[in-house]
C-alpha atoms as a printed R data frame, in Angstrom:
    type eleno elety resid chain resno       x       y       z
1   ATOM     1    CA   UNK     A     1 114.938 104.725 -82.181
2   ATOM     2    CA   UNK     A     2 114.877 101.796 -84.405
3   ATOM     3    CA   UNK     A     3 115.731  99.135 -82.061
4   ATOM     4    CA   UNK     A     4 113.210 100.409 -79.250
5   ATOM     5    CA   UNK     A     5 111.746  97.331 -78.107
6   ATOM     6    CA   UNK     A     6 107.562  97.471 -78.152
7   ATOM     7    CA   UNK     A     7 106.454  98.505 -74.282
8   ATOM     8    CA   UNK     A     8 109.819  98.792 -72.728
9   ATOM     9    CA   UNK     A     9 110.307 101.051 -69.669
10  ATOM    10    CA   UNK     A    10 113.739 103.232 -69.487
11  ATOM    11    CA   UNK     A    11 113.565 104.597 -66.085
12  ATOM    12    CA   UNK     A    12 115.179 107.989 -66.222
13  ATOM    13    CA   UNK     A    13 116.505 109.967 -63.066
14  ATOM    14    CA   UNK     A    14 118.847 112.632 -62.148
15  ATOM    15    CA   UNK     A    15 120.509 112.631 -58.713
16  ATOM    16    CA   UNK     A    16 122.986 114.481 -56.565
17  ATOM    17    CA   UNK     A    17 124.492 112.948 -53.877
18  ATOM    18    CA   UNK     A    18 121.382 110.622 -53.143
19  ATOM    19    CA   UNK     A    19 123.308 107.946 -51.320
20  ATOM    20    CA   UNK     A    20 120.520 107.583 -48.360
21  ATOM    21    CA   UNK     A    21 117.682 107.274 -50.581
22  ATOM    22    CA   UNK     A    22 118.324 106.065 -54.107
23  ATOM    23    CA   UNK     A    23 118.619 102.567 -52.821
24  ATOM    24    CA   UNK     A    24 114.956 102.600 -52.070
25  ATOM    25    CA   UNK     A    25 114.219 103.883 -55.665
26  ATOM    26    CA   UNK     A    26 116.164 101.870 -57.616
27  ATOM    27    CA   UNK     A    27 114.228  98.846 -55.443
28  ATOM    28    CA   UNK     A    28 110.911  99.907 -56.660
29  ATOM    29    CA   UNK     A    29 112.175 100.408 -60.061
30  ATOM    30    CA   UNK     A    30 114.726  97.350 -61.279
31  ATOM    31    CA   UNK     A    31 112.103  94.425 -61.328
32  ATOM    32    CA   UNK     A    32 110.037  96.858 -64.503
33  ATOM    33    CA   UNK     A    33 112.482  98.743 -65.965
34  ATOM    34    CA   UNK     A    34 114.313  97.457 -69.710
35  ATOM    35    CA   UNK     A    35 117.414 100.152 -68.559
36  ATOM    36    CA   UNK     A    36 117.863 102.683 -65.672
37  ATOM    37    CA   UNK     A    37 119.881 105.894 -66.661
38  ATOM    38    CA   UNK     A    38 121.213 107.915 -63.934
39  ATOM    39    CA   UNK     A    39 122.590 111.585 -64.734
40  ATOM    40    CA   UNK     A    40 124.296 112.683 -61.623
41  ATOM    41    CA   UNK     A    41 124.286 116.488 -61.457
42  ATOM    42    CA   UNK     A    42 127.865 117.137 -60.701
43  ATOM    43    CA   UNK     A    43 130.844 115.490 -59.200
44  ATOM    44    CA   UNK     A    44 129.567 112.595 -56.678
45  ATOM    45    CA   UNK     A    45 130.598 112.835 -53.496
46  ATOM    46    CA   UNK     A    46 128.747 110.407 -51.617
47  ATOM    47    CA   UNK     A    47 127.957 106.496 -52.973
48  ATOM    48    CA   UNK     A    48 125.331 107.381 -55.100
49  ATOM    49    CA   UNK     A    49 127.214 106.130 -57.926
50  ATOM    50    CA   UNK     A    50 128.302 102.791 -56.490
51  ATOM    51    CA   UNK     A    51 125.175 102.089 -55.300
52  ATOM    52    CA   UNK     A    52 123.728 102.809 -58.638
53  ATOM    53    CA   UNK     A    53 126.157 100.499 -60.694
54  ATOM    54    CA   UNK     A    54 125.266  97.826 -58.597
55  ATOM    55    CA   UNK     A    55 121.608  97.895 -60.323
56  ATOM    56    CA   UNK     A    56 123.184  97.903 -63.780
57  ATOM    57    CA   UNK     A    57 122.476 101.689 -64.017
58  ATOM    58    CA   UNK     A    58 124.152 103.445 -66.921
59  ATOM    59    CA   UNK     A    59 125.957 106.349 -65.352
60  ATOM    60    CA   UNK     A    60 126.126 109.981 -67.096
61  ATOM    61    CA   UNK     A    61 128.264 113.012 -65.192
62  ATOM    62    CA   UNK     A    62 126.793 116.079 -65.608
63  ATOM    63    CA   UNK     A    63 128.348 120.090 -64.970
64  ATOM    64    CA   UNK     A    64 126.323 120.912 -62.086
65  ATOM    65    CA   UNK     A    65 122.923 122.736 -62.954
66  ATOM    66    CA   UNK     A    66 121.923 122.289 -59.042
67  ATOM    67    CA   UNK     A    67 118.879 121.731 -60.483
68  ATOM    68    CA   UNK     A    68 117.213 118.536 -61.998
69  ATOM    69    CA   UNK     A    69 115.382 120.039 -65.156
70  ATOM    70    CA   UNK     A    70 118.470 121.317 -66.942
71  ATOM    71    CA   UNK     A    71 119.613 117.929 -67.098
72  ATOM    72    CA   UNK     A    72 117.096 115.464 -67.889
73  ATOM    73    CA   UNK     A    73 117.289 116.043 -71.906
74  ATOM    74    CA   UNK     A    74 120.412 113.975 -71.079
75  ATOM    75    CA   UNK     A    75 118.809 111.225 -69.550
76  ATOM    76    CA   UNK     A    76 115.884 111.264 -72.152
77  ATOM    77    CA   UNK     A    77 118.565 111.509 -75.300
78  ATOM    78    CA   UNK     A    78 120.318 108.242 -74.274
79  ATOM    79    CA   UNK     A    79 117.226 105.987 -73.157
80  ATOM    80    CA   UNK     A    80 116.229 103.738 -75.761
81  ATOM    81    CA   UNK     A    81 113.084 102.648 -74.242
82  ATOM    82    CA   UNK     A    82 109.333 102.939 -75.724
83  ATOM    83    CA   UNK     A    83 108.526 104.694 -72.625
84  ATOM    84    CA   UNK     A    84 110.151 106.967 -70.183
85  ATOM    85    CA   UNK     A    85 109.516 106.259 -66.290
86  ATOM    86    CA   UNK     A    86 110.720 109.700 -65.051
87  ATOM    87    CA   UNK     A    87 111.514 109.343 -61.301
88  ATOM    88    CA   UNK     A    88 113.738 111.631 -58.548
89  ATOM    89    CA   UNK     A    89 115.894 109.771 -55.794
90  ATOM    90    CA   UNK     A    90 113.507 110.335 -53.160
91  ATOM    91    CA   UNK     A    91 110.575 108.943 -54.834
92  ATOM    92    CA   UNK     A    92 109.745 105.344 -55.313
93  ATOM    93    CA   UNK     A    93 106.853 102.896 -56.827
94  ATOM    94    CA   UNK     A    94 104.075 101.914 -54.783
95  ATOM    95    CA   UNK     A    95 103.369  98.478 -54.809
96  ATOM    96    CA   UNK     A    96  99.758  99.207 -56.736
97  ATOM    97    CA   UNK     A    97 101.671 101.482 -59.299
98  ATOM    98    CA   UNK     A    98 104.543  98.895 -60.046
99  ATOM    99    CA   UNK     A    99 101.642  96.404 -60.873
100 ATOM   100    CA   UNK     A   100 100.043  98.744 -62.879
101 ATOM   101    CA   UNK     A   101 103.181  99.898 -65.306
102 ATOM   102    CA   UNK     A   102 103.455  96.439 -67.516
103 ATOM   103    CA   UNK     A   103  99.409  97.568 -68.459
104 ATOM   104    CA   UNK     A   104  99.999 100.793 -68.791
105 ATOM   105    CA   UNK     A   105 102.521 100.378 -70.942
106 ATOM   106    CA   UNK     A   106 100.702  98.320 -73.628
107 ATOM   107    CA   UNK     A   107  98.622 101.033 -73.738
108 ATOM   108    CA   UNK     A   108  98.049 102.249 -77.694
109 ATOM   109    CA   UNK     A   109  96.068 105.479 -77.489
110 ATOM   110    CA   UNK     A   110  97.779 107.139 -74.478
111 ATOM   111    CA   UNK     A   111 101.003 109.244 -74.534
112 ATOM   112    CA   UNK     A   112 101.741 109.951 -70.922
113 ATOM   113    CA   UNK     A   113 100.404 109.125 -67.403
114 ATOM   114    CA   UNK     A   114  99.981 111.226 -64.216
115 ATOM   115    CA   UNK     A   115 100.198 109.302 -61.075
116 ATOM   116    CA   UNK     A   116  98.835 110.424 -57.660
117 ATOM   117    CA   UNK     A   117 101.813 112.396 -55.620
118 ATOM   118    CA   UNK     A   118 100.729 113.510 -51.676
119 ATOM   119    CA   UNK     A   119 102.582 116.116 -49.881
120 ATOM   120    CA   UNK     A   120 104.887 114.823 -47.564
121 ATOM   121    CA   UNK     A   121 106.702 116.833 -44.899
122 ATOM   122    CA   UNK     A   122 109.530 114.900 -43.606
123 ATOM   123    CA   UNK     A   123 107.043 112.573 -41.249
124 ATOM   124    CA   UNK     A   124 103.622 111.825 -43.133
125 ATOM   125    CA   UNK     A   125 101.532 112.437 -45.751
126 ATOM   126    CA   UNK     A   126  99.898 115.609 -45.514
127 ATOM   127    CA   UNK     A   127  97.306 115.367 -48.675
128 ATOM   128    CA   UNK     A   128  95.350 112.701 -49.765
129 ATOM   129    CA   UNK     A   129  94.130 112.899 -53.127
130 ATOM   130    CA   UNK     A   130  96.300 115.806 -54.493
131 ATOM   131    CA   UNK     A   131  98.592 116.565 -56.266
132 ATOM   132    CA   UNK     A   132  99.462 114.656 -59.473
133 ATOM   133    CA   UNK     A   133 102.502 114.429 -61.195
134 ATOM   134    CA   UNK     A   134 103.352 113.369 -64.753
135 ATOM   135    CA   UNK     A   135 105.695 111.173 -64.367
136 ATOM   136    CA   UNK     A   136 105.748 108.819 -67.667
137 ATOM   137    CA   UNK     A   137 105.462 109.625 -71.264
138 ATOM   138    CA   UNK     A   138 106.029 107.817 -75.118
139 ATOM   139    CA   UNK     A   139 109.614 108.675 -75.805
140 ATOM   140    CA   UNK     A   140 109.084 109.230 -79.181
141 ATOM   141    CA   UNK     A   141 106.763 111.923 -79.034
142 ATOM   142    CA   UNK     A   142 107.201 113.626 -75.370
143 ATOM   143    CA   UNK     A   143 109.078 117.204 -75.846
144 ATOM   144    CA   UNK     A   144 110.777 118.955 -72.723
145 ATOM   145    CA   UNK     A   145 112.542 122.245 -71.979
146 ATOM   146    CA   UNK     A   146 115.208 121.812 -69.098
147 ATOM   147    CA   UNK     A   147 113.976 125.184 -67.143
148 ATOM   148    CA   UNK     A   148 113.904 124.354 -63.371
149 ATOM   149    CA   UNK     A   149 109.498 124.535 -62.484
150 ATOM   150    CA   UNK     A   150 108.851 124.596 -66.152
151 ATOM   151    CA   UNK     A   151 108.982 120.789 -65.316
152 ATOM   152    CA   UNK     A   152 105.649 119.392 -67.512
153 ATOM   153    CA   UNK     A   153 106.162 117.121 -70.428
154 ATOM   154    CA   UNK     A   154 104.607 118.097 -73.696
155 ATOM   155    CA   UNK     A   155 102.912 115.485 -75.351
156 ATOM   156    CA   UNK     A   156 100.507 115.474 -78.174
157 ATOM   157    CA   UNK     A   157  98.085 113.146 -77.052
158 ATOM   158    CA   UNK     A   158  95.862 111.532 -74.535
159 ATOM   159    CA   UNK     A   159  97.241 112.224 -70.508
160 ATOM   160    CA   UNK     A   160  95.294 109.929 -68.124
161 ATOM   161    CA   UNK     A   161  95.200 110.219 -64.567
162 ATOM   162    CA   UNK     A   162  95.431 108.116 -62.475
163 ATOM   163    CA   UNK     A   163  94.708 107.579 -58.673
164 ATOM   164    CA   UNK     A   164  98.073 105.417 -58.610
165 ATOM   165    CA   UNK     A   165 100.577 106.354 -55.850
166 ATOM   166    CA   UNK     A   166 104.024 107.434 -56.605
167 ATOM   167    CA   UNK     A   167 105.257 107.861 -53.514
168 ATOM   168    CA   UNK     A   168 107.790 110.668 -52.682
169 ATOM   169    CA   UNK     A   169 109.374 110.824 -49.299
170 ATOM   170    CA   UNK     A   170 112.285 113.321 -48.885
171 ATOM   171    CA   UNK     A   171 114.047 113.293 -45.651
172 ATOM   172    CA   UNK     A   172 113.262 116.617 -45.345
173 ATOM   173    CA   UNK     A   173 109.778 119.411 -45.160
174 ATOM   174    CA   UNK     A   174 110.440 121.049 -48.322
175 ATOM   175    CA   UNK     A   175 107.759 123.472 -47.230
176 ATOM   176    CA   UNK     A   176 108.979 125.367 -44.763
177 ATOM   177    CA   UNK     A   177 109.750 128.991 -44.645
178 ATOM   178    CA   UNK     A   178 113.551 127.731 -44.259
179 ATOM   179    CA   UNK     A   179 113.542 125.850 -47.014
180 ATOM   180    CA   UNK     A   180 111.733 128.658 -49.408
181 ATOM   181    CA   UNK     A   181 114.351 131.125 -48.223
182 ATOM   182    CA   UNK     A   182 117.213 128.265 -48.948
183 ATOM   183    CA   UNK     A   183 116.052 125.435 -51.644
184 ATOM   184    CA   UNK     A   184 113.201 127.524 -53.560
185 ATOM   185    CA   UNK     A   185 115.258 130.600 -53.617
186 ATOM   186    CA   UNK     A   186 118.058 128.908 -55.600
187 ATOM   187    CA   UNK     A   187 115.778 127.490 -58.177
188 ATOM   188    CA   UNK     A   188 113.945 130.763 -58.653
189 ATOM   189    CA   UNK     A   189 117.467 132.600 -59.382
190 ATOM   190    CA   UNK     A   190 118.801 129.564 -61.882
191 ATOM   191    CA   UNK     A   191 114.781 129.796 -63.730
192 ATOM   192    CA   UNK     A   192 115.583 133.522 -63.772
193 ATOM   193    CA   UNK     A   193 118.925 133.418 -65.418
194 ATOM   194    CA   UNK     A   194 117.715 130.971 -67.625
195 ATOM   195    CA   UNK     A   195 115.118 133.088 -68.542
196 ATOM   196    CA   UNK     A   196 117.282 135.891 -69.289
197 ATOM   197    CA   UNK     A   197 119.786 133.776 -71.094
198 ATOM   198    CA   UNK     A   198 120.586 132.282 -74.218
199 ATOM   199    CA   UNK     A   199 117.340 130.444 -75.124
200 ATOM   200    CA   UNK     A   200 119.643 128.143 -77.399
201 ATOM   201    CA   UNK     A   201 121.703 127.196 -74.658
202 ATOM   202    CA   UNK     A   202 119.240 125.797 -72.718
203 ATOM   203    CA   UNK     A   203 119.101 121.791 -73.096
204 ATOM   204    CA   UNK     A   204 115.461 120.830 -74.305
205 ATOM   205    CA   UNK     A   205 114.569 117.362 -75.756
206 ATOM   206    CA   UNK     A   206 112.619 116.852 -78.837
207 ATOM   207    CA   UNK     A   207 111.618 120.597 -78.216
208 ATOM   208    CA   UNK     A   208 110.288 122.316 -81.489
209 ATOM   209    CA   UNK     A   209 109.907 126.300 -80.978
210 ATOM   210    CA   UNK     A   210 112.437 128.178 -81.383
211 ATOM   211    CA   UNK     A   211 111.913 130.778 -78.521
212 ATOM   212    CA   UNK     A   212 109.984 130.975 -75.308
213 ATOM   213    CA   UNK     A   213 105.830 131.057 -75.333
214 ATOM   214    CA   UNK     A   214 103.981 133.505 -75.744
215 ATOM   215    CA   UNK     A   215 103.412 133.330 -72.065
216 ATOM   216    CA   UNK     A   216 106.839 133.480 -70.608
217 ATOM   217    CA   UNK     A   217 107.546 135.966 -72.866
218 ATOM   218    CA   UNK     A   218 105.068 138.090 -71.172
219 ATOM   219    CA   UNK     A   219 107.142 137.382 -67.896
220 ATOM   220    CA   UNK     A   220 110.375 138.186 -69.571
221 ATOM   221    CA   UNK     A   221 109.340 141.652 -71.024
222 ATOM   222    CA   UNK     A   222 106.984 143.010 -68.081
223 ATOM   223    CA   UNK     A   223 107.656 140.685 -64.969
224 ATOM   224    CA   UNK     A   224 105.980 143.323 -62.278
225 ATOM   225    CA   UNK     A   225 103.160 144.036 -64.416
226 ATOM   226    CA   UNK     A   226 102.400 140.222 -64.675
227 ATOM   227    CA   UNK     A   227 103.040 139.407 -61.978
228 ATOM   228    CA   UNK     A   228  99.884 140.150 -59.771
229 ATOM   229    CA   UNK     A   229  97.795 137.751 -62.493
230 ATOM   230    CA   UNK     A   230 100.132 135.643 -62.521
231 ATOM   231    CA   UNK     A   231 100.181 134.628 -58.704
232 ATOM   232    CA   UNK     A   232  96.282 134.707 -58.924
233 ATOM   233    CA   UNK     A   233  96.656 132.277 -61.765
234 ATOM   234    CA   UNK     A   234  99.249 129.782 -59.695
235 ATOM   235    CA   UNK     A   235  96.970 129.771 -56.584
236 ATOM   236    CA   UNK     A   236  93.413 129.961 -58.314
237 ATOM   237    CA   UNK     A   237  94.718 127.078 -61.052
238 ATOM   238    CA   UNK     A   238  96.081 124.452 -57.584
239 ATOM   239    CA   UNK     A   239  93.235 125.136 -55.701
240 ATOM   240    CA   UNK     A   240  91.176 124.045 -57.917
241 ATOM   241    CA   UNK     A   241  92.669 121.501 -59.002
242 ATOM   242    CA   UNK     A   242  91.961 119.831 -55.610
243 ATOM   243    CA   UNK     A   243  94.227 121.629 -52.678
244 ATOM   244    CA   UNK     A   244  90.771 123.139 -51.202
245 ATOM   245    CA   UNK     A   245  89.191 120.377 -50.393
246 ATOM   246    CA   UNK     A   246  93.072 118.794 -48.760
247 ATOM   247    CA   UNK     A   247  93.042 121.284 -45.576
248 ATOM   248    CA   UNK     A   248  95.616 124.297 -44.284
249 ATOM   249    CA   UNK     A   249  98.701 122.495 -45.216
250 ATOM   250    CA   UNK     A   250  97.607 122.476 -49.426
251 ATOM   251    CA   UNK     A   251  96.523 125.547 -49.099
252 ATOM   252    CA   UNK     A   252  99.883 127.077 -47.438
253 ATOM   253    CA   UNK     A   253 101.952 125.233 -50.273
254 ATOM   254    CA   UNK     A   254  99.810 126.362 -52.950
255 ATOM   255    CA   UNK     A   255 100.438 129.887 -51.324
256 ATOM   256    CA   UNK     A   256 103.970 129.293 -50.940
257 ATOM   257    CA   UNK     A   257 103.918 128.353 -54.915
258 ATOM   258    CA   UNK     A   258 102.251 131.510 -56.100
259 ATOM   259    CA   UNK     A   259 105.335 133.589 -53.510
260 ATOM   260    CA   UNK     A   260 107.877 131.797 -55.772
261 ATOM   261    CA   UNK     A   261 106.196 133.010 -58.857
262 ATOM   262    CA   UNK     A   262 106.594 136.265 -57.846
263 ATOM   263    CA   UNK     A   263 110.170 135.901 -56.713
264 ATOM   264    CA   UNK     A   264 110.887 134.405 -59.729
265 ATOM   265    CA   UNK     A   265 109.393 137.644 -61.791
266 ATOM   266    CA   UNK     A   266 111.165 139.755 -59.165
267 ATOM   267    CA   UNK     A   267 115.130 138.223 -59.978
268 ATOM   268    CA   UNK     A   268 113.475 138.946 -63.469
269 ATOM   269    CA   UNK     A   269 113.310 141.938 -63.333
270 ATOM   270    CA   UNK     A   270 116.337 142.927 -61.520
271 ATOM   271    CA   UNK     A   271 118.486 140.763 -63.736
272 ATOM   272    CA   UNK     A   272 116.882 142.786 -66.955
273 ATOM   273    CA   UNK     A   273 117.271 145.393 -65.041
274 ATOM   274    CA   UNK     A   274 121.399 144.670 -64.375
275 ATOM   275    CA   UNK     A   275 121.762 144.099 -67.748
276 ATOM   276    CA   UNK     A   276 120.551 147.473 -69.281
277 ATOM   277    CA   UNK     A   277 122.888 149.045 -66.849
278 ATOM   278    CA   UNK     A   278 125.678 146.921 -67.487
């Protein structure tokens, strides 16, 4: 990255048929970002696209992953900024955080940012000061593993925090019982296959090891017997964070979050299982 220009901004997103919010995004976005690179997961077939080359957006086509995570090594591998502004469709910059970005990026002695990120169910905002999301990182030294939930960038340095809004606002409650049994089931089968799968042929960015942790490891090999500590981990680790102090609808999420780890283990284990017979 020779000809990365000092404090520059590559704002990085992957999409799939996005055509009623990406508009909004890429609003928030153009006036900051150096280059916007969209990787649409799949065929479009909506104006996503169009929409997108109208804000100078360089356009990558992905094989569907029907997930995000598998494909943002693409997005990171062509950006050629100093920083990485990782954003989804629905989300966009509040007017507080798009101030903020120019400083933050002059920053020396940080190497990624997490910005305030509410729950939002379709309506309103649902939490006040929780959760946070990491959401931008120094390109040169931010490692990734494209495993769907497995979604934090590695970094080797200072991660501030900051009470910054990024503000996400899907058409949609994504935590509903219907959309667990739809949305959340899908990405817990494509995290268990990966899982399961080649580790090499999983796309990862700047990613060192050669195999999983030590930790996922332990939900490879023996995903029942983990799996009652690691639900207790999930829900103990988000509540205190700062869901218990954000009322019934944090906690319910947070609940909801340690029921996908355990489906998650669960396809584990009966893919393992699958295979032995096969």
């Amino acid at each position: 990255m020779n000809d990365t220009k000092k404090n520059s901004i590559s704002v990085c997103l992957v999409a799939h048929n996005e055509e009623g919010v990406i508009k909004r995004c890429l609003d928030s976005v153009v006036p900051l970002a150096d280059e916007i690179i969209i990787v649409h997961d799949g065929p479009c077939a909506d104006k996503t696209l169009e929409i997108a080359a109208n804000y100078g957006a360089r356009i990558i086509i992905a094989e569907r992953a029907a997930s995000a995570e598998p494909n943002r090594p693409l997005s990171y591998e062509a950006a050629r900024g100093e920083w990485i502004l990782q954003i989804d469709a629905d989300e966009f910059l509040s007017p507080d955080l798009q101030a903020a970005l120019p400083k933050l990026a002059a920053e020396k002695n940080v190497d990624a940012y997490e910005f305030l990120w509410p729950l939002y169910d379709g309506e309103r905002y649902r939490t006040k000061h929780w959760p946070f999301k990491r959401a931008m990182f120094r390109h040169s030294v931010m490692s990734f593993l494209g495993t769907p939930n497995d979604f934090v960038v590695g970094v080797p340095g200072k991660v501030k925090r900051l009470p910054l809004l990024l503000e996400h606002r899907p058409t949609y409650n994504n935590y509903t019982w219907k959309k667990f049994c739809t949305k959340w089931l899908t990405a817990a089968k494509i995290q268990a296959e990966l899982y399961v799968g080649d580790f090499s042929a999983i796309k990862k960015f700047q990613y060192r090891a050669d195999g999983w942790s030590k930790k996922i490891l332990l939900r490879i090999k023996h995903p029942l017997l983990i799996t009652p500590f690691d639900v207790a981990f999930v829900i103990v680790k988000n509540l205190y964070s700062g869901a218990y102090k954000e009322g019934l609808f944090a906690w319910r999420v947070v609940f909801m979050w340690g029921l996908f780890r355990a489906l998650t283990n669960w396809l584990v284990f009966r893919s393992r299982k699958n295979q032995y017979e096969g």
